[in-house]
C-alpha positions as CSV (number, residue, x, y, z in Angstrom):
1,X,0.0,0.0,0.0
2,X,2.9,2.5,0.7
3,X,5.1,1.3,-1.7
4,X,4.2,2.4,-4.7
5,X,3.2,5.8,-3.7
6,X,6.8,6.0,-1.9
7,X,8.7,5.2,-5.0
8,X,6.7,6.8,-7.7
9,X,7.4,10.0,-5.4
10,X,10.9,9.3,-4.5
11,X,11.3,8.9,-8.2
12,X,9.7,12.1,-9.5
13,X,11.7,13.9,-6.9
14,X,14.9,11.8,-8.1
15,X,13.9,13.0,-11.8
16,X,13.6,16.8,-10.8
17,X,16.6,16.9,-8.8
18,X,18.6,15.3,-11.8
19,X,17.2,17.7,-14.0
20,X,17.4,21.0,-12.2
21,X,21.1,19.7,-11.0
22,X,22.2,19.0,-14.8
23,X,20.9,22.8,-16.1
24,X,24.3,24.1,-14.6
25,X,27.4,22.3,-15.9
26,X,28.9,22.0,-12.2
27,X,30.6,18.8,-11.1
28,X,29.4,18.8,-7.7
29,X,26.3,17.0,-6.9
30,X,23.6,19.3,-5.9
31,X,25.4,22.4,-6.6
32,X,24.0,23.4,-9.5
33,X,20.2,23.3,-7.5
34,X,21.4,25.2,-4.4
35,X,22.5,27.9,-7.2
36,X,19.4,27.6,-9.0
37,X,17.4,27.9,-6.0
38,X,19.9,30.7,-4.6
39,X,19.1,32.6,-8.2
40,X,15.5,31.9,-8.1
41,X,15.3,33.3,-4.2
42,X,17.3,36.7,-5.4
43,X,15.3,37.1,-8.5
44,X,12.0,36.4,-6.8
45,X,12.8,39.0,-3.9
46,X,14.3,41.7,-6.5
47,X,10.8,40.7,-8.7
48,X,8.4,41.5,-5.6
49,X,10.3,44.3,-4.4
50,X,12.4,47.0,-6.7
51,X,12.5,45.6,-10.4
52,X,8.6,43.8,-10.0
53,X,6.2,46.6,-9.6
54,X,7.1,48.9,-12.2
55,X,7.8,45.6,-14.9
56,X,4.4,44.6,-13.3
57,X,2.4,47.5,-14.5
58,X,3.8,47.7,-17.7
59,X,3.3,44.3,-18.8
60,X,-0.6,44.8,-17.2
61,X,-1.3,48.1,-19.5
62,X,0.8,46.1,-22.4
63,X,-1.9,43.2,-22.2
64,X,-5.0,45.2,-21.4
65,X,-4.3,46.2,-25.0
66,X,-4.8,43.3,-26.3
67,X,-8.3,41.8,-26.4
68,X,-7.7,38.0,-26.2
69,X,-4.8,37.9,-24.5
70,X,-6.6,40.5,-22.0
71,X,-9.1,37.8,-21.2
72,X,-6.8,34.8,-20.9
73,X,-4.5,36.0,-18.8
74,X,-7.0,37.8,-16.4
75,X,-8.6,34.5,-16.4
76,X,-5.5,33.0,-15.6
77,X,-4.6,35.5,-13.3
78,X,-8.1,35.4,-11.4
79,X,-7.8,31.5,-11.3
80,X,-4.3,31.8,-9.4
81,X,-5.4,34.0,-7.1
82,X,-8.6,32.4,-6.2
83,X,-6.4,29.5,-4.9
84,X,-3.1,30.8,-4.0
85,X,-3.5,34.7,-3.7
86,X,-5.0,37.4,-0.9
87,X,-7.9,36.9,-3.0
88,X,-8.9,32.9,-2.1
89,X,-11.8,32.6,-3.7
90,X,-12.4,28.9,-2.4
91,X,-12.7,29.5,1.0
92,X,-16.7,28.9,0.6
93,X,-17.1,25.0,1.3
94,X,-20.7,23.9,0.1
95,X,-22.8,21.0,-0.2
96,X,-24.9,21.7,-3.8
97,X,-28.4,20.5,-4.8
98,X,-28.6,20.5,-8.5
99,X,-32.0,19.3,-9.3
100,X,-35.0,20.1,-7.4
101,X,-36.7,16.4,-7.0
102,X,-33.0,14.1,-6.4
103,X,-31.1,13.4,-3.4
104,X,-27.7,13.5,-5.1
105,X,-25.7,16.5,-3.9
106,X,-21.9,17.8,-4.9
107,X,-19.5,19.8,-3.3
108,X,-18.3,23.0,-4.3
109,X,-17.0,26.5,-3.3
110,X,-19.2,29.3,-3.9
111,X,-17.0,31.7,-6.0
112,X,-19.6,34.8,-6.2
113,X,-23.1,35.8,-3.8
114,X,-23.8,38.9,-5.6
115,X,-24.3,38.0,-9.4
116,X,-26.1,41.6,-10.1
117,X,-23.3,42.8,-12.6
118,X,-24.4,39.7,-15.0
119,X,-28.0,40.7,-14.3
120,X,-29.1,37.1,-12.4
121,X,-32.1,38.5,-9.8
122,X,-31.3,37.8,-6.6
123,X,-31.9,34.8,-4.8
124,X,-29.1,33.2,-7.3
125,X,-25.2,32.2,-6.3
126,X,-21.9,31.0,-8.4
127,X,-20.7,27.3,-7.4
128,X,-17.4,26.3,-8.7
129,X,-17.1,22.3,-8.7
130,X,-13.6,21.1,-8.6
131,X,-13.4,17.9,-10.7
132,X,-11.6,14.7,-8.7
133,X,-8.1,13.7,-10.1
134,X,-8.0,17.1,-12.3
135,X,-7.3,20.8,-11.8
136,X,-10.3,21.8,-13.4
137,X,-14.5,22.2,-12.6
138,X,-17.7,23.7,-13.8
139,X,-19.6,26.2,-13.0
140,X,-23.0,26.6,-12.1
141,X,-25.4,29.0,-10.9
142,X,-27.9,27.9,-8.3
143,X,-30.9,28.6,-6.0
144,X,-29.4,30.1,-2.6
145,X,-31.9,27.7,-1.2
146,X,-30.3,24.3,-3.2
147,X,-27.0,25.8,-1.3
148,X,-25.8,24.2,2.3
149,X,-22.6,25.7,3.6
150,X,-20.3,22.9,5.5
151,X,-18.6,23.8,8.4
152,X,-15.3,22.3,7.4
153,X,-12.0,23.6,6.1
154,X,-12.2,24.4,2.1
155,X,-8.2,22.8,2.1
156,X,-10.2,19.6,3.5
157,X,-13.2,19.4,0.8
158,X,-11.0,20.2,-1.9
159,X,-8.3,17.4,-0.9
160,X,-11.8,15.4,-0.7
161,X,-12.9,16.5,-4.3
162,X,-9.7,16.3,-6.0
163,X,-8.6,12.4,-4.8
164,X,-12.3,11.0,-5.5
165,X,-13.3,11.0,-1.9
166,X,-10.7,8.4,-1.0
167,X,-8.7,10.8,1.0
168,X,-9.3,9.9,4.8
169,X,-10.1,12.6,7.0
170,X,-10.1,13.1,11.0
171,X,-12.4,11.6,13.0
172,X,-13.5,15.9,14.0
173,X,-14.0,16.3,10.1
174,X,-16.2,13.4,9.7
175,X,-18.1,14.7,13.0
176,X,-19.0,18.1,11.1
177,X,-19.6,16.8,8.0
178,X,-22.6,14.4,10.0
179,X,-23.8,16.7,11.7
180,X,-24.7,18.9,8.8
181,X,-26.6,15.9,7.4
């Protein structure tokens, strides 16, 4: 049961380190990642800090120009920050009814509460629904009333979307998740 996991991750790690170590043509094992990740540190500082912001803002004018682009990378952009930026966007855990008459529910993040800028009356939310095994969803817009928030961590219902709902959780998760039943 651990086996496989262990070496398929060993492996991949074994693979990267390979890789990144073999971009520099040093003869010191591991050298050439510590400078690559020493190099990566300094330009990621210098990047958020003197050179970023003004790069930053020219490169965001420079693509507001241009109409497709515009749209996929403020897509893109919107989509990183929702998981990963001061903007999480799936911090919204919910349990989703999609048909009026069925028992089946799925769970989901509600991305948007307000959808008056799209003109949906009230009364109507955004659900994202995170595929299992994938980085990507759908989205639908439902009845407030089809929605049921869960009192459990969005990190925990998105490791349970993603692996299929084999992942275990704690014994307290489980607890919550009941008692909203």
């Amino acid at each position: 049961m651990y086996t496989v996991p262990v070496t398929v991750t060993g492996f991949v790690i074994y693979k990267i380190f390979i890789l990144i170590d073999g971009i520099l043509p040093l003869q010191v094992p591991g050298l050439g990642l510590i400078a690559i990740l020493v190099l990566l540190t300094v330009l990621g500082y210098l990047g958020s800090t003197i050179i970023g912001n003004p790069i930053s803002a020219y490169f965001n004018r420079l693509v507001s120009k241009a109409p497709l682009v515009k749209i996929i990378y403020s897509a893109v952009q919107d989509l990183l920050q929702a998981f990963v930026g001061k903007k999480k966007s799936f911090d919204k855990p919910v349990l989703v009814k999609l048909e009026k008459d069925s028992d089946v529910r799925k769970l989901g993040f509600i991305t948007q509460e307000n959808l008056d800028d799209l003109g949906i009356e009230d009364g109507m939310v955004a659900v994202y629904l995170p595929h299992s095994y994938a980085w990507s969803g759908n989205q639908f817009i439902v009845p407030v009333e089809n929605v049921t928030r869960l009192n459990v961590s969005a990190a925990i219902v998105m490791k349970f979307i993603v692996s299929g709902g084999v992942t275990k959780i704690n014994d307290d998760t489980t607890e919550q998740i009941d008692e909203i039943k």
